[in-house]
Every structure is written in C-alpha cells, then in structure tokens.
C-alpha positions, 0 to 999 in steps of 0.5 A: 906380240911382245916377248919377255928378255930371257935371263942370261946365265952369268959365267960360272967362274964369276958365281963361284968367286961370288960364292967363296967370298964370303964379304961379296953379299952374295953368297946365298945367290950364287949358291942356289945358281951353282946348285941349279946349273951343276949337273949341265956344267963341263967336270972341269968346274964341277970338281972346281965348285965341289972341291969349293963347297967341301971348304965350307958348312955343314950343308954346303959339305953334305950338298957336295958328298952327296955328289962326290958319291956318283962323281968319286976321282981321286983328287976328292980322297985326301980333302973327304979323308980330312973331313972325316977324320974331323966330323965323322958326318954321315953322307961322307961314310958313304964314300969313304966306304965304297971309294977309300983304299980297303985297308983304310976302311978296314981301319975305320970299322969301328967309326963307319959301323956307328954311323952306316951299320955292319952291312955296307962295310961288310960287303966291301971289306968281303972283298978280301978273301981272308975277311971272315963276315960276322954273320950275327951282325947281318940280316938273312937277305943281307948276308945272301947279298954279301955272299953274292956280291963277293963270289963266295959260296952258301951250303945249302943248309945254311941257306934253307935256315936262312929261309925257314928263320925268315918264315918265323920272323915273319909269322912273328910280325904285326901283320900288315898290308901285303900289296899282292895279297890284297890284290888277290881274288877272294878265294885264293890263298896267298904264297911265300912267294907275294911276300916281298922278303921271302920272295927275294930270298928264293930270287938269291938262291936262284942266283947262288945256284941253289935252284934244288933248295928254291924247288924243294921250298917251292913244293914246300909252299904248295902244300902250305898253300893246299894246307891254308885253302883246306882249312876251316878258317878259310872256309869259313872266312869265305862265307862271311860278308865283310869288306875286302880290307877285312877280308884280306886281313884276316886271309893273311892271319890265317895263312900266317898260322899255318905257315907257322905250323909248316915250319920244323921244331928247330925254327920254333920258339918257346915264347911263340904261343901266345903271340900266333894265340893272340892273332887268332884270337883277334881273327875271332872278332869282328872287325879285326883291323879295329882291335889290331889298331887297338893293340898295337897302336904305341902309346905317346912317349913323354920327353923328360930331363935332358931330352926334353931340354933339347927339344925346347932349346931347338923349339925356341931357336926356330921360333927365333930364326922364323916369325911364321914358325913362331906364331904357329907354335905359339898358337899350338900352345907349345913352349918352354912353360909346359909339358908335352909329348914328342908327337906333339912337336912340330918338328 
C-alpha cells in the first residue's frame, strides 16, 4: 500500500517574511498559513505575527484585536492606543476597555459608549469607588451585575423594583417561545422562574445576599401561579383540543395577564391597557399564533435617498469584484435601474 507525502510545515519566520512583504506574491498564502497554525505557535511568534498584522488592513487588524483580547501583554497597549485613536474600530473598544490604564478609558467614555454601549464601560470605570453609575443608561440585570462585580451593595427596595419593572417589561412584550414553558406538561401553569430574565435576576440576588427579597418573590409567584391554575382561561384552555404549539401559546398569555395583575400600582402604566386587551383579545381566536404573525409581522421597509444609494453602490461593487455574485444578482432582477426593498437585497 502506498502513502501520500504529507505537507511539510514551512518555518514560521519564512510565512511571516512572505507576509509583511507585500511585492513577494504571497501575501494571501502566508496568511491564511499563519492564521491556521496561530493558536500552536510558541507566544514569542505569536506576539511577532500579531504585532505584524496590526501594521496592516482592515481585517487583518480585527483578525488580530480579536486575539490580542485573550492574549493582552503590555507591549500591544501604545500600537492598540495608536489605532484607536485613529480608527476607532469596534473590536479594538473591547480591549481598550477591559486592558487600558482606568483613567485612559475613563477619557475615552464618550468614543467607547458610541461603539460598545454604557455597560461594559460602566462595569470597569465601577471599579473606582467615587464613580457614580448612571443607572438610566442600564438594564435592570445589567445594573445587578455591576453592582456584583464591583462588590457594591443594592437596597432591597431597589432591588425588588428592579424585579417587579422587569415583570412589567415582560408582560409588555410580544410573547414568544419560552423553551421551558413549552417543555411543560399540559396542566401546569408556568413560574417566573422559566423565564430566563427573571429567573436571572432572582439568581443575582441570591449572590447579593438578598435571599429574604428572592423568598418573599418566591411566595409572590406561587400565588400567582395558584392565581393562573384557578382561572377560567386556564380551565378553559385545557378543555380545548388544540396543538401543543397552540396550546402553549395561549398558556403564556394567559399567565402573562396575570402576572400583570399581580403586580402593585407603582409598576403600571396608563397606556398598559390596551396592549394586555389586545393579547387577549387574540387569545379569543382560534388560532392565535396566526393572528399574532398577522399583527406583528413588520411591514417591508423601502430604501430611499442616500441610504438607497449605498446599497447599490455596495451591490454594484460585489457584483464587480464577483462574476458568480453577479449572475446571481442579475437573475434576481436587482439593480441600479429599479427600486426595491432592504429584504430583498442579497446582502
């Protein structure tokens, strides 16, 4: 029996040379070698090959943020510093955030909050005792997690708020596929606790050392739950012989409208109404997941003026750059010369 010769690995100072000269011709092979072999290289040529590729494009720099984020040593600070002060390029946010000096990214809020959002700034600047966190920029979870992570205390009644406008927020929602609700046997109403959010937030407590507050929304919930079982929806419900998609569908509204009810004034909106009204009244129907596709499927959004300009100019490009791409476009009936829709574009 004869045996293929297997490839020989060629030395990794030869693929980078290849690679940072750009007139060798084989650029695009040497990368694709280094990008292959990179993660069973010794850190002595890692840092050489990453060091090398932050001197080069777009995707070659995000290629290499993207490891310098696992692989942070101090000799990547002033080139990732250069760069971002230059490009301000998304991947490189991550690293300036969780690697730069506190008092550099307290500097750079204003950038860094465009591109990441408030909350993985917040959770490094929390870091310094005196920063005060601007709690309106923050999610209920997210604000538990900064809290926890920077060993900072939560009052119960803050926390229980954070709880019950979490409730609201989720009763307000378009209802959609709960993994462990629909897992539940027909019969059985479901608890805050098989809603991934809320159940989360119970979890923080539980690290924040407010077990009395988790206990006391524990006790909360069975009496919804009693609440959702003793109900005439629900009985009702269970007597009808619908599929278990259906059925299950209907078993969350129901248990969202009283949820809703269960929850104090405070946490109430005036405009509430109609919406818990509207879900119900969908309940009525008879296939209520056809008129919720119905109500809330978004209607196609027409690219007009500059916005549609840019698409066809990125359209046209690929279809430049990519014969394939453009017989396929083509036979789309997609170009320059008609109008269209965003759903519509290949890209």
């Amino acid at each position: 029996m004869t045996y293929g010769q297997l490839k020989k690995n060629r030395p990794i100072a030869t693929l980078i040379k290849w690679y940072e000269d750009k007139d060798s011709g084989k650029v695009t092979e040497s990368r694709k070698e280094i990008q292959t072999r990179f993660d069973y290289l010794d850190w002595k040529d890692q840092k050489r090959i990453l060091l090398s590729f932050l001197k080069a494009g777009k995707s070659d720099r995000a290629w290499a943020y993207s490891k310098i984020y696992r692989l942070w040593d101090d000799s990547f600070l002033e080139p990732m510093k250069s760069l971002w002060e230059q490009h301000h390029e998304d991947l490189c946010a991550w690293s300036v955030i969780e690697h730069f000096p506190i008092n550099y990214v307290k500097d750079q809020t204003n950038e860094l909050e465009k591109i990441n959002g408030y909350y993985h700034i917040c959770k490094r600047l929390a870091e310094i005792p005196e920063y005060s966190i601007d709690k309106t920029k923050l999610q209920g979870k997210e604000y538990l997690l900064v809290m926890l992570h920077t060993h900072r205390e939560v009052s119960e009644e803050e926390a229980k708020d954070i709880f019950f406008e979490s409730v609201h927020d989720f009763c307000m929602a378009v209802p959609e596929y709960i993994s462990r609700v629909n897992h539940k046997s027909r019969g059985g109403a479901f608890s805050v606790e098989d809603i991934d959010t809320l159940n989360s937030i119970l979890w923080l407590f539980h690290l924040l050392g407010l077990e009395k507050l988790r206990e006391s929304i524990l006790i909360w919930n069975q009496d919804v739950m009693s609440a959702i079982y003793k109900s005439e929806e629900f009985v009702s419900l269970n007597k009808e012989s619908v599929s278990d998609e259906e059925y299950n569908l209907k078993r969350l509204i129901i248990g969202l409208k009283y949820l809703y009810l269960a929850l104090d004034d405070k946490y109430k909106e005036p405009d509430d109404k109609p919406h818990i009204d509207y879900l119900f009244d969908r309940c009525k129907k008879q296939s209520v997941k056809e008129n919720m596709e119905k109500t809330y499927k978004p209607a196609p959004v027409e690219i007009v003026g500059e916005q549609r300009e840019k698409a066809i100019a990125v359209l046209e490009k690929m279809k430049a750059e990519n014969p394939a791409v453009a017989k396929l476009v083509n036979s789309m009936g997609l170009g320059a010369e008609i109008d269209t829709f965003a759903e519509d574009l290949p890209f």
